[in-house]
C-alpha positions in Angstrom: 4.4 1.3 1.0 3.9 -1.9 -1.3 0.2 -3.4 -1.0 0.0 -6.8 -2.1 -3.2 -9.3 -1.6 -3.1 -13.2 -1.0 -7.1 -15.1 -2.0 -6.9 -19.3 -1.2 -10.1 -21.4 -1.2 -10.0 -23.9 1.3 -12.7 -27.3 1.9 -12.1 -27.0 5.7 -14.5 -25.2 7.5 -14.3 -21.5 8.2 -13.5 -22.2 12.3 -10.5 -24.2 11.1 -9.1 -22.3 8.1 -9.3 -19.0 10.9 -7.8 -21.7 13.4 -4.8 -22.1 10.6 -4.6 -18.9 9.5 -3.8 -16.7 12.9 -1.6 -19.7 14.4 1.2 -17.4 14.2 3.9 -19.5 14.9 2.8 -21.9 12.4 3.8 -18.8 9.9 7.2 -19.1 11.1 8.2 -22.7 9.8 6.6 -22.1 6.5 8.4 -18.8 5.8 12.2 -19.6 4.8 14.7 -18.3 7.4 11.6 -17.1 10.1 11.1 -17.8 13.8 8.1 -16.9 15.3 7.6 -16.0 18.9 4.9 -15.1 20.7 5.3 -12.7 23.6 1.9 -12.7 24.9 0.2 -15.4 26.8 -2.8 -17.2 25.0 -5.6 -17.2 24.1 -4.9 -14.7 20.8 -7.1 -11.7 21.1 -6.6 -7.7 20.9 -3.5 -6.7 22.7 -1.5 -10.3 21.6 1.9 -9.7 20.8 4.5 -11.4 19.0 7.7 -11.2 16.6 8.9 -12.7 13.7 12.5 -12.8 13.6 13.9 -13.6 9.7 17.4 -13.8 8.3 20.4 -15.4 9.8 22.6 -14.5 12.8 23.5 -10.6 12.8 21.7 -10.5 9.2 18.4 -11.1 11.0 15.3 -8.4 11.5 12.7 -8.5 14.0 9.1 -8.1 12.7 7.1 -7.1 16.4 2.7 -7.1 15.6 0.5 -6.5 17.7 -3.0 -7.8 17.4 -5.5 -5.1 16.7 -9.2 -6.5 15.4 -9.8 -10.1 16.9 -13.0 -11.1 15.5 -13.7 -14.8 15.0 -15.9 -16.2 12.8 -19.1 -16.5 13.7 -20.7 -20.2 13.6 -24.1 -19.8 11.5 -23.6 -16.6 10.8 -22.1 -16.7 7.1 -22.0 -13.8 6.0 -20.1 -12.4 8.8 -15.9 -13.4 8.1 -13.5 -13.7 10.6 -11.1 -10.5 11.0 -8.0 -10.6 12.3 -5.8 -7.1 12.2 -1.7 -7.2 12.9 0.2 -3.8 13.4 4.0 -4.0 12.6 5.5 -2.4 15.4 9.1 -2.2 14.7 11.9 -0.2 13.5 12.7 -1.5 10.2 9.5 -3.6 9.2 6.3 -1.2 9.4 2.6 -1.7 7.6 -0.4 -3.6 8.7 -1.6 -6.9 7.6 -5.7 -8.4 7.2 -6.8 -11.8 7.6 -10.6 -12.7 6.5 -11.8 -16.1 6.4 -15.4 -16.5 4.9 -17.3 -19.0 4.2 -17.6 -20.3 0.4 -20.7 -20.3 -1.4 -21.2 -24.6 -2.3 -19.2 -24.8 0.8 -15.4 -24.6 2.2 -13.9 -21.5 3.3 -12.2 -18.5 1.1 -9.4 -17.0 2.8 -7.7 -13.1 1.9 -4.2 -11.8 3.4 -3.8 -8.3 2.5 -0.7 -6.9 3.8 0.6 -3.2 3.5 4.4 -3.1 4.1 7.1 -0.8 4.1 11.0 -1.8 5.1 13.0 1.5 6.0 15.8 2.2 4.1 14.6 0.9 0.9 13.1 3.3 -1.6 9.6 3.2 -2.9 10.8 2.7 -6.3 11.1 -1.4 -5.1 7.5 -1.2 -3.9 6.7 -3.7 -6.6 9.4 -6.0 -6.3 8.3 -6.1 -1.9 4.5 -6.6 -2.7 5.9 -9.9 -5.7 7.8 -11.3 -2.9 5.1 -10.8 -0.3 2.5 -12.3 -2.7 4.6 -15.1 -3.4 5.7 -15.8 -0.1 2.8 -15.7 1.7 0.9 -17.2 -0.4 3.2 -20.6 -0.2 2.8 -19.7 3.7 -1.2 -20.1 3.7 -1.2 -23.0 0.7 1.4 -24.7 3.9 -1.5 -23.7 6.4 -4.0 -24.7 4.8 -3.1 -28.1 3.3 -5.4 -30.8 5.0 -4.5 -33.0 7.6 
């Protein structure tokens, strides 16, 4: 499995940076070639389900999560981040991913994706190269998300 980790600072508050961050069909129009659906009614919490569908036509694969940990940040509480845990539940795209929003010290918000991912079918030996690309990409995904408005 490649493990890669994404750290932004933010000068939005911690409620809105969390607001951005798990909006998970924002994700979808900042990552090239992805749609994201949700297949769970709102309001996001454990048990929400939804898939991100990337490629093009019959050269497309379905990413299913699942919510896991739904813990919002905590007004007043600063030391306590927001958690937010995806399972990938599908066939070809497996691994977890953590979202953390905390709040800054001097103020704003400091944001960590960590994702754990593993595509079947390709060999361990291009760990590195999934874990670059899922650095790069999701980090231009939350610089997208987290751009004031």
């Amino acid at each position: 499995m490649s493990l890669f980790r994404v750290e932004r600072r933010s000068g939005l508050p911690v409620e809105e940076v969390w607001r951005r961050l798990t909006d998970f069909t924002a994700h979808g129009r900042l990552v090239p070639l992805t749609r994201s659906r949700m297949l769970s009614p709102g309001p996001t919490r454990v048990g929400t389900r939804f898939v991100a569908r990337t490629g093009i036509g019959r050269f497309a694969v379905d990413d299913p999560m699942e919510v896991v940990v739904w813990e919002p940040p905590t007004p007043g509480q600063p030391g306590q981040p927001g958690r937010c845990r995806l399972e990938k539940r599908g066939r070809v795209v497996l691994g977890h991913a953590v979202i953390e929003v905390y709040a800054a010290q001097g103020g704003g918000t400091r944001a960590v994706w960590v994702e754990e991912l593993r595509v079947r079918g390709v060999p361990g030996a291009l760990d590195p190269v999934l874990a670059l690309a899922g650095r790069r990409l999701f980090g231009r995904a939350m610089d997208g998300l987290l751009l004031p408005s």
